[in-house]
Structures are given as C-alpha cells and as structure tokens.
BALUMMAR-104853 format. One record per residue (C-alpha): residue number from 0; z, y, x. Coordinates in steps of 0.1 Angstrom, whole numbers. Layout:
<nodes>
- lokol:w:v:u
- NUM:Z:Y:X
...
</nodes>
This chain:
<nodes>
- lokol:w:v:u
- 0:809:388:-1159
- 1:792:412:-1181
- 2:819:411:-1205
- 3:843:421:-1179
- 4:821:452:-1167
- 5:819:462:-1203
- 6:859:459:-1201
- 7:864:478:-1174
- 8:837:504:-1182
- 9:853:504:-1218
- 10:889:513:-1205
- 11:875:541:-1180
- 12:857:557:-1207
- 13:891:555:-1228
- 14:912:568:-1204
- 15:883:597:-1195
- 16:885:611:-1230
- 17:921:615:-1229
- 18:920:627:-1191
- 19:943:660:-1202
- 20:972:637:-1218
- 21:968:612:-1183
- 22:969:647:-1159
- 23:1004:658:-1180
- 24:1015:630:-1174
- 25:1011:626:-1142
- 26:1024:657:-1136
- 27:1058:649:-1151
- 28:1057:617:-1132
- 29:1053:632:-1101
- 30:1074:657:-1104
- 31:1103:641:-1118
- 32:1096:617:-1086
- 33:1091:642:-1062
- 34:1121:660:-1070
- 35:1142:623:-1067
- 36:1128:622:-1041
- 37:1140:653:-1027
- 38:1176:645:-1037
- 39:1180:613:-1013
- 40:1198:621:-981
- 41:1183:616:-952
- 42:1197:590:-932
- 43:1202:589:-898
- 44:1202:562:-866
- 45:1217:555:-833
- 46:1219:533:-811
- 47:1233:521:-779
- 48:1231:494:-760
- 49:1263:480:-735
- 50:1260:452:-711
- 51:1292:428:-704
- 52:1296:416:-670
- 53:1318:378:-672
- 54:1311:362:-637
- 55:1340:371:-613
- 56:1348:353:-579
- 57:1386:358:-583
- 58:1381:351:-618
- 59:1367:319:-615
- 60:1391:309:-587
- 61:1417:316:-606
- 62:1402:298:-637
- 63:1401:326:-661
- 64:1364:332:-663
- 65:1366:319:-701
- 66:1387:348:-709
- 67:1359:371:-712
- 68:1335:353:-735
- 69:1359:342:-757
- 70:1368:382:-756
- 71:1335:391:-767
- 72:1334:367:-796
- 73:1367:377:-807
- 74:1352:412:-805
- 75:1319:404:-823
- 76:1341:391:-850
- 77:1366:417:-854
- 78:1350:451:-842
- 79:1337:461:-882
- 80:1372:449:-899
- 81:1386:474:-920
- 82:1416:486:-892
- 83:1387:489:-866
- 84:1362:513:-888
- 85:1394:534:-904
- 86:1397:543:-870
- 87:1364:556:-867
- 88:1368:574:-898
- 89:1401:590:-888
- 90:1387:602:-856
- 91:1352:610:-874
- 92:1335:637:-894
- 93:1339:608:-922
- 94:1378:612:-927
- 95:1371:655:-928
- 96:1377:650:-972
- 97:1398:619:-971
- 98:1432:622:-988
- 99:1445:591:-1008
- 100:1441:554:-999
- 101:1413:549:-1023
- 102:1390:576:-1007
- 103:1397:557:-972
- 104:1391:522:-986
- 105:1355:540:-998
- 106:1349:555:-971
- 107:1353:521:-950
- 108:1335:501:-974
- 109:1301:525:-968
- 110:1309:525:-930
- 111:1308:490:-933
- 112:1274:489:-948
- 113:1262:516:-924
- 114:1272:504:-888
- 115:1258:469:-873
- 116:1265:451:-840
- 117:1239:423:-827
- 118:1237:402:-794
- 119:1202:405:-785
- 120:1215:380:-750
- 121:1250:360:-739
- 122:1262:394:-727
- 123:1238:421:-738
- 124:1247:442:-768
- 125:1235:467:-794
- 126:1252:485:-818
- 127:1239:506:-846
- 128:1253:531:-871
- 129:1232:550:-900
- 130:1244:580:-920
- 131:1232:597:-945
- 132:1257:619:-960
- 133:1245:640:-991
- 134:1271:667:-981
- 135:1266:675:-946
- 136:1228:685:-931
- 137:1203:664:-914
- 138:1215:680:-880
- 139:1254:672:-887
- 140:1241:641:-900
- 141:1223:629:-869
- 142:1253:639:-847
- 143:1283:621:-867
- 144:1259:591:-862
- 145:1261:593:-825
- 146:1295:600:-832
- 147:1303:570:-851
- 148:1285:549:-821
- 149:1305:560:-792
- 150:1336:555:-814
- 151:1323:517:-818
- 152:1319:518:-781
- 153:1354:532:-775
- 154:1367:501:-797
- 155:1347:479:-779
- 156:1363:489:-746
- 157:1397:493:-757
- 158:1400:458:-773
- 159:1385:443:-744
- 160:1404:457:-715
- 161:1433:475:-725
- 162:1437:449:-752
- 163:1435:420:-725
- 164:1461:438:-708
- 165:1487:441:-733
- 166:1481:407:-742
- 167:1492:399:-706
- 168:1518:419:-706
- 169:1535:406:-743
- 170:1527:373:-732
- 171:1543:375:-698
- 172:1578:386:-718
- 173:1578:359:-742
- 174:1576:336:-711
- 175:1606:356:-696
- 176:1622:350:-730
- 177:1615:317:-727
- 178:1626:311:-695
- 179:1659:328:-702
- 180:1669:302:-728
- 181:1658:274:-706
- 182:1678:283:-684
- 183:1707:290:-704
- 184:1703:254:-715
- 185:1695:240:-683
- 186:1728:250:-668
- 187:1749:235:-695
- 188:1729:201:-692
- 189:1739:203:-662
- 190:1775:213:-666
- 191:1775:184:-686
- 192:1763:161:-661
- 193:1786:172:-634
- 194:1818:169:-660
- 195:1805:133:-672
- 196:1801:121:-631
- 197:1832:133:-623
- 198:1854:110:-645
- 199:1824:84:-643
- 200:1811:87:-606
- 201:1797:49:-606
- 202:1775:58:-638
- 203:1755:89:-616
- 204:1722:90:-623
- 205:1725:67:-661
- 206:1727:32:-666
- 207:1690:30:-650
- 208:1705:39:-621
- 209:1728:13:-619
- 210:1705:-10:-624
- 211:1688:0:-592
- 212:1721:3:-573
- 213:1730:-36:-587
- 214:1695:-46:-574
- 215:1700:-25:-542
- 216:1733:-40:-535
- 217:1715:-80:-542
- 218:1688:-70:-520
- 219:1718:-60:-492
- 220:1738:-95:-501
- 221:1705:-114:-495
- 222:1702:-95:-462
- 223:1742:-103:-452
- 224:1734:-141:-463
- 225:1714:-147:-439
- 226:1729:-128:-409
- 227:1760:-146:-414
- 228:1737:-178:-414
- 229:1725:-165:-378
- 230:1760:-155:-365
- 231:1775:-186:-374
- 232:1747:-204:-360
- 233:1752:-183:-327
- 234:1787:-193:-327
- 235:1785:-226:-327
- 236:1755:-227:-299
- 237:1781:-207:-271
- 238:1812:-228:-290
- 239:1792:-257:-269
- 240:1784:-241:-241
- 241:1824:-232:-235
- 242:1833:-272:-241
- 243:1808:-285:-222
- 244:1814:-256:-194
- 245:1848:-264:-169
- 246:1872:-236:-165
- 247:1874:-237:-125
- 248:1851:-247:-103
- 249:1858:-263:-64
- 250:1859:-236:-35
- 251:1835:-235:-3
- 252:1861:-249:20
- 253:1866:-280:2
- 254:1855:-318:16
- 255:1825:-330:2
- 256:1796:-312:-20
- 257:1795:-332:-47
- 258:1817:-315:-69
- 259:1800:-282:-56
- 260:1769:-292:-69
- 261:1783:-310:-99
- 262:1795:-275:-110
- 263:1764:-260:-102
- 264:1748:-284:-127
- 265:1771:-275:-152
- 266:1763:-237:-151
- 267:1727:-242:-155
- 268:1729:-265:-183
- 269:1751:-242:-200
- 270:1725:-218:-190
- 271:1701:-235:-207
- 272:1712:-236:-241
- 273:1722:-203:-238
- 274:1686:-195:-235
- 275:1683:-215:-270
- 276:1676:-254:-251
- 277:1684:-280:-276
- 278:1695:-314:-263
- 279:1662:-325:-270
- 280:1645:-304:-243
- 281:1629:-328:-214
- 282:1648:-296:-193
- 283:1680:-304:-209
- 284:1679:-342:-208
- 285:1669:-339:-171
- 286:1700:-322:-160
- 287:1727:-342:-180
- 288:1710:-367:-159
- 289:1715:-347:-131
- 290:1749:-342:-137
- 291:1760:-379:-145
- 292:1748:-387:-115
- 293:1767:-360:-96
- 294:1797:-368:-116
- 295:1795:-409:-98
- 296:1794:-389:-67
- 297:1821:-367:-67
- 298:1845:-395:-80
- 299:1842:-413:-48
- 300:1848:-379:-31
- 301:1886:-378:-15
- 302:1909:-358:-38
- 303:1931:-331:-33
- 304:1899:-306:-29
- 305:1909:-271:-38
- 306:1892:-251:-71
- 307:1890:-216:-84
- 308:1886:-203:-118
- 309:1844:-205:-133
- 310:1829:-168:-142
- 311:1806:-188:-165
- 312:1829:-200:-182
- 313:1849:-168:-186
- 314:1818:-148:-196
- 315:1807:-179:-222
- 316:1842:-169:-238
- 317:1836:-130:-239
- 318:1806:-135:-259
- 319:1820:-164:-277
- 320:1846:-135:-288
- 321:1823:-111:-299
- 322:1801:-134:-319
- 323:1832:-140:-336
- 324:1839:-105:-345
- 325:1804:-100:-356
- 326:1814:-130:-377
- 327:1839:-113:-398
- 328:1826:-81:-395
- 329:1795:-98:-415
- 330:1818:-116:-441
- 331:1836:-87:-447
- 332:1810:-68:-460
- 333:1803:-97:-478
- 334:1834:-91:-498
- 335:1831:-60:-508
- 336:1795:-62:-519
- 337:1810:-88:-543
- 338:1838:-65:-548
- 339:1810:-38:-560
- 340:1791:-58:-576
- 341:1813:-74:-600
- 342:1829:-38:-606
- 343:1796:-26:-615
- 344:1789:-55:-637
- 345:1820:-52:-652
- 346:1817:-14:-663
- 347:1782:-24:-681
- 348:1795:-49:-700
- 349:1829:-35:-705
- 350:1812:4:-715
- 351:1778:4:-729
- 352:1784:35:-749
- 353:1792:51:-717
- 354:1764:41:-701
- 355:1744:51:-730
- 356:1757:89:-725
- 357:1753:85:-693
- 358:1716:79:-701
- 359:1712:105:-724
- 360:1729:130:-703
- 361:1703:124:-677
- 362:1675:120:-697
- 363:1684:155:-715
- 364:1683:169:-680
- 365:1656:161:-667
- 366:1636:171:-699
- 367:1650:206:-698
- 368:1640:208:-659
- 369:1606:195:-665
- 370:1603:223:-694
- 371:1621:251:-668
- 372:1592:241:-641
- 373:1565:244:-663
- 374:1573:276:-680
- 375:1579:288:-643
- 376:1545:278:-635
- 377:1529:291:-661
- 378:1548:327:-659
- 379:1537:327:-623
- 380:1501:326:-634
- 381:1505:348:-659
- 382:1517:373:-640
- 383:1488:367:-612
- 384:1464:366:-643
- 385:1474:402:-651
- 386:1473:415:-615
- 387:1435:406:-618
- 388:1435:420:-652
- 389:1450:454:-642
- 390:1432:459:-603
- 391:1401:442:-609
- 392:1390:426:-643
- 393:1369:399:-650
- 394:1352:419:-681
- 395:1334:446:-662
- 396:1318:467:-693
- 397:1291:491:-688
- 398:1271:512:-709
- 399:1232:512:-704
- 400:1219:529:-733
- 401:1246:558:-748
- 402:1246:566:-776
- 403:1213:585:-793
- 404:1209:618:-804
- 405:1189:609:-832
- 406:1158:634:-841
- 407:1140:615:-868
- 408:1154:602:-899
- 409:1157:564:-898
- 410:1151:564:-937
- 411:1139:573:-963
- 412:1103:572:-951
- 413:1097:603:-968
- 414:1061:606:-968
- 415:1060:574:-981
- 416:1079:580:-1010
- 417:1053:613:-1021
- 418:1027:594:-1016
- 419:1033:567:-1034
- 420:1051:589:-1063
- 421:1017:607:-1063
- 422:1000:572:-1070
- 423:1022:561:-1096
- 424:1020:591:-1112
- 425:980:587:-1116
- 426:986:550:-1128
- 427:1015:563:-1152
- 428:990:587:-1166
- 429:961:564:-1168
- 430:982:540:-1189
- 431:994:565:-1214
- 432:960:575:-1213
- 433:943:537:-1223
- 434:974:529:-1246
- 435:970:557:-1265
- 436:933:552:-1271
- 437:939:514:-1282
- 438:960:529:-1306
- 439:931:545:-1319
- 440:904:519:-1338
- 441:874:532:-1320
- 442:851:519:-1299
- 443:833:530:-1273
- 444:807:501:-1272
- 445:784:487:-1300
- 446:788:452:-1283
- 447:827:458:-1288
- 448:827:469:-1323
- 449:800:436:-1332
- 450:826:411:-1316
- 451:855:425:-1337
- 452:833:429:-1367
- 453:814:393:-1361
- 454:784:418:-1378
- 455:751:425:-1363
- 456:748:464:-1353
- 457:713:475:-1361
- 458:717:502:-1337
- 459:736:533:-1323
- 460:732:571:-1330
- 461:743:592:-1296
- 462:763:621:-1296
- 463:745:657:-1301
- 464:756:681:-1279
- 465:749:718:-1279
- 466:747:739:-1247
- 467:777:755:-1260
- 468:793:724:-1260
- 469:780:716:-1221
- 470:792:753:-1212
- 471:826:744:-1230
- 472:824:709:-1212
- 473:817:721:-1179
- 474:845:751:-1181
- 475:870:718:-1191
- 476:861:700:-1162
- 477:863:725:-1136
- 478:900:730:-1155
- 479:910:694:-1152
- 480:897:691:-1114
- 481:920:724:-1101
- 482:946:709:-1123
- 483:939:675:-1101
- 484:939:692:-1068
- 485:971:711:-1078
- 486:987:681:-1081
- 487:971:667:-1047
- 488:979:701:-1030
- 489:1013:700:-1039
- 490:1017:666:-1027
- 491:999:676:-991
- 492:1026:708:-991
- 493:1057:685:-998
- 494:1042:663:-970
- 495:1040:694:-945
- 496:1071:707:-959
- 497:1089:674:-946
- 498:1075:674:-913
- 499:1083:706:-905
- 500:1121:703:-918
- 501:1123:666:-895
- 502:1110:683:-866
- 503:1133:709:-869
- 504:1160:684:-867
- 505:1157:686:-828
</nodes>
C-alpha cells in the first residue's frame, strides 16, 4: 500500500513540476474541443402523437373491421420508404437545394435516419423527426422539424383513407372488367347449349340427365305395372258380377214372388262383390244359398210371367266399360314408356361422343355461371364496402398531440460536451505532463531511485531555496492559477453563452 502512495505521490509531484507544459496543453485541448464543439448543429425534435380508431358497428357487420389493422401495419411498414420521405422532402425546407437524383437519394437517406415511427399501443402512435441542418438556424431548424412531422402525418392519413378509397374504387373496375368477360363467355356457353339442344333435344341437360330421365321414366313403368295389375283385377271382379247378374228381371204384376225375390237376391249378391266380397265371405255363401233355394221355388212357379230389363245389370256394364277404357288407357302408356325408353337407350349406346359434348357443354355452363354469380357477389360488396369507405369509414384517424414546436435542442447536449472537453483537456495535460517527466531519469523519491539502483541511499540533501526563489515561486503560482481559472472561466462563459442562444430559440 505504501508503495502505491509513493506511486501516486511520485506521479503528482511529476506532473506538478511540469504544471506550465500540462496548462498549454490543456488549453489547446480545450480549445480545439470547444470550438468542435461549436461546429455541430444543433439538432432538433418533434413529436406527435395520432390515435387510430378500428371498431365500427357497420364495419363489423359488414365484416370489414380487419381492413383497418391490416392498414396500419401496411402503413408502419411503408410510411419511411424512399417514395414516402421524397415526398416530404419535395414538399419540405429539405428539397430548397436539391437538383440531381443523387442530391435526392442523400437527402432521403438522412431523412431516413432522422424521422422514427413507434406503436407505443394496438392503435396509439408516435412519430418523431430530428434535424439538424448545418445550413439553416436553430429556429428554421426547429420549424422544418415540425414540418417534416405533420408531413408524416399527412402521409399517414392519405395512405389510410384516401388510399383505402382508391383501392375500392380500382378494385371495383377490375371486377366490372371481370364481369364483362364473364359474361361475354357466359352467353356463348350458352349459345352453345341452346344450338346443341336444338338438333339433340333428348340429350338437354348431358348424359347425367338422361340418366335421371331413364330412371324417372322406370320409376313411372313400375308405377303403370301395377295399376294395370289393379285395373285388370277390377275388371275381372265386375266381368263376374255381369255373368252372374240376369239382364231382365220379373215385373210387379206377375203370379207368384218367387222369381221377384230370386232377382232381388241376385242384385245384392252382385252387390256384394262389388263391395269387394269374395266367394269365401260367410255373407256371400249365405245368399248363393239364398238364391238356390229361391231358384227351386220359382221353377214350380206357373210360367208365362212377364219381365223387364235389370238396372243392375245395365249399370254393372257401364262400369264394366269404363274399367275397360282405363285398361288401355293404362297399357297405352305402357307402350310408349317402352317406346321412350328404348329410344333413349338407344341414343346412349348408339352416340356416346354426343353425349359426351352434351356433358361438356353443360358442365362448361354451369362453371361459367357459378364464376358470373360469384364475381356478382363480390362486386356487390365491394361496392357497399366503398359506400362505408367514402360516408363513414371504419379508420377514424385523429390527432391528439400535433406536431411540436420544438424550443430546446434534442442533441447535442451541449453543456455536456464543454464540460467534459474541459475535463479531458486537464487529463490530456496531465499526461503529457507525467510522460514527459518519465522521459526524464530522475527521481523524485530516494526509495524510487534505491529500487532501480538495488543500492542503499545513505541519505538525501533538500533543495535550498532563496527568498528570491519563493518570491519568483509564489509570482509563478499566482500565474499558473489565473491561467487555470481562465481556462475554467471560459468554460462557465461558453456554458452561459449556450443557454442564452437555446433560450432564445423560443
């Protein structure tokens, strides 16, 4: 520990006897710095802060709430390219000396480094420029700051709602465009269609369709089938009744009732299975029963009995007729189901390459409607899409902080600079001061000169002074102390200089 006192004690006394050579140069040091120093522009910040609105009711119903966030990324991204900030420099103070494309390109690339836009929430922004121009003043400086803000802030809003709008707009004629062809194309499909049904009207619709017209038409012959079953059935029922029914019947005035009531008996059994009676029936078997017995009767009856013709009879026959007609009516269509089907079958097997254009015309078709529908729908929605767009939009932008007329330089911290030139310049000094006296073989202790001799020291003589030399000494030191606060008071008037020329920035 002691050997580092002596150290330290040794280099102070070093750098004390050459205090004149460490003042110089700290003098050169700081004035050489302070006058750097005083060359660097100040620079100059503002700021403003804009708040984007992306919740809409309409919006939302309409599904276009997205629109804006993905707006405001796209504008995060793209608001400092090159085309965004050459505007700014057009319509700037910047652009006041730019001639040629190189001077632009520079003057972008600075802007570029000088202008900054952060998302301090989802939809809460700030953007930032800084200038520091060594041709214009602090005062012009500070305003083309603010100006080069609200230029940011003029982008912002131009890309986000006029922009939206255009795209709306461009987008809604490319639809139109679009729509146009398609329906160009969709009429000659269909020309097409109606030429190809015309000379092939049994192939409408593609060979899918007759498919489902063959299985239609089975379905129908299945159905025909079995009402012919039914009518034939039918027919054969009242075929019985009108055999087993007599044509005339015996009149009131005649002898005897046997043959009266024999003919009743008749009727109701025919009555019977006109109701749908089989034979079997304990009603049916009873009045055949009936009957033979009244048939024993009125053979014993005396003949010659007059008779008259039996409605039943007559009416059994009218519907014995119709059943009949109902009969053929049923096996006509028969026929020409067959007569369909086999034609049908016929032009499959016979034209599969027709019924393979029939296919394709009606597959082309229907594609090209399906496309016509959709691009209708979505041209619809695009034009509702820029209604909202153009009356009330979705992106409602508003400006809380504008932009700030800035009155203090953002950088350089001045006073920091002088102050710490002022510092280095006393360190600066100090080192010339120490290097040059270990240049010198001296030494300023005995201890010192015994550890590089490796030699006792007997002892040390100290310096005679005269009071000359304190007078002299004392003069020297009052010299090298103004000299000192020189250099501090110049330091403490740059220091007031610089806060009088930043207040008078206001």
């Amino acid at each position: 520990m002691q050997e580092v006192f002596d150290e330290v004690r040794s280099a102070l006394h070093t750098v004390w006897n050459r205090r004149w050579l460490a003042l110089a140069v700290a003098w050169g040091v700081c004035v050489l710095g302070w006058l750097f120093v005083a060359t660097i522009p100040n620079s100059y910040e503002s700021r403003a802060r804009i708040y984007v609105e992306l919740d809409d009711v309409l919006s939302k119903q309409l599904e276009i709430s997205g629109e804006g966030r993905q707006a405001i990324t796209k504008v995060r991204q793209t608001l400092t390219s090159a085309v965004n900030l050459e505007k700014v420099v057009r319509s700037t103070q910047l652009g006041e000396n730019v001639n040629t494309q190189r001077e632009m390109q520079d003057a972008v690339d600075r802007l570029t480094e000088q202008v900054g836009i952060k998302s301090t929430e989802d939809n809460l922004f700030e953007l930032t420029a800084t200038v520091g121009n060594a041709s214009l003043t602090d005062a012009e400086n500070a305003a083309l700051a603010q100006d080069v803000v609200q230029k940011l802030i003029d982008i912002f809003r131009e890309e986000n709602v006029a922009g939206n709008r255009g795209q709306v707009a461009d987008t809604l004629a490319f639809l139109d465009q679009q729509l146009e062809e398609r329906k160009r194309e969709l009429e000659a499909a269909e020309q097409r269609r109606l030429a190809f049904e015309a000379q092939n009207p049994e192939l409408i619709g593609g060979s899918g369709s007759v498919t489902v017209r063959l299985n239609a038409m089975r379905d129908e012959m299945r159905d025909v089938d079995s009402d012919i079953a039914a009518a034939q059935s039918a027919l054969a029922a009242i075929s019985g009744q009108v055999s087993s029914t007599p044509r005339s019947i015996a009149t009131a005035g005649d002898v005897g009732g046997a043959r009266m009531a024999l003919t009743q008996a008749q009727s109701q059994l025919s009555a019977m299975r006109a109701r749908g009676l089989t034979d079997s029936h304990p009603d049916v078997q009873a009045q055949k029963r009936q009957i033979a017995l009244l048939r024993e009767q009125a053979a014993n009856e005396p003949s010659g009995a007059g008779s008259a013709p039996n409605p039943a009879y007559a009416s059994l026959v009218a519907m014995r007729s119709e059943r009949q007609a109902n009969l053929q009516a049923l096996q006509a269509r028969k026929a020409a189901l067959q007569s369909d089907i086999s034609r049908l079958i016929a032009n499959q097997a016979e034209e599969p390459a027709v019924a393979a254009e029939a296919n394709r015309i009606s597959r082309d078709y229907e594609v090209l409607k399906e496309k016509y529908d959709e691009l209708l729908n979505d041209r619809e929605e695009m034009r509702l899409r820029g209604q909202v767009e153009t009356e009330r939009s979705a992106f409602q932008f508003e400006v809380i902080d504008p932009p700030t007329a800035p009155t203090r330089p953002a950088a350089p911290n001045r006073p920091l600079l002088l102050v710490g030139v002022l510092l280095a310049g006393v360190a600066i000094g100090s080192a010339v001061a120490f290097v040059m006296g270990q240049l010198r073989s001296s030494f300023t202790t005995a201890d010192k000169l015994e550890r590089m001799l490796d030699l006792p020291v007997v002892g040390t003589i100290s310096r005679s002074v005269t009071v000359a030399d304190r007078r002299r000494g004392r003069v020297q030191l009052k010299k090298f102390f103004a000299a000192s606060g020189a250099l501090a008071g110049l330091c403490m008037v740059l220091l007031l200089v610089e806060i009088i020329q930043v207040g008078s920035v206001a």
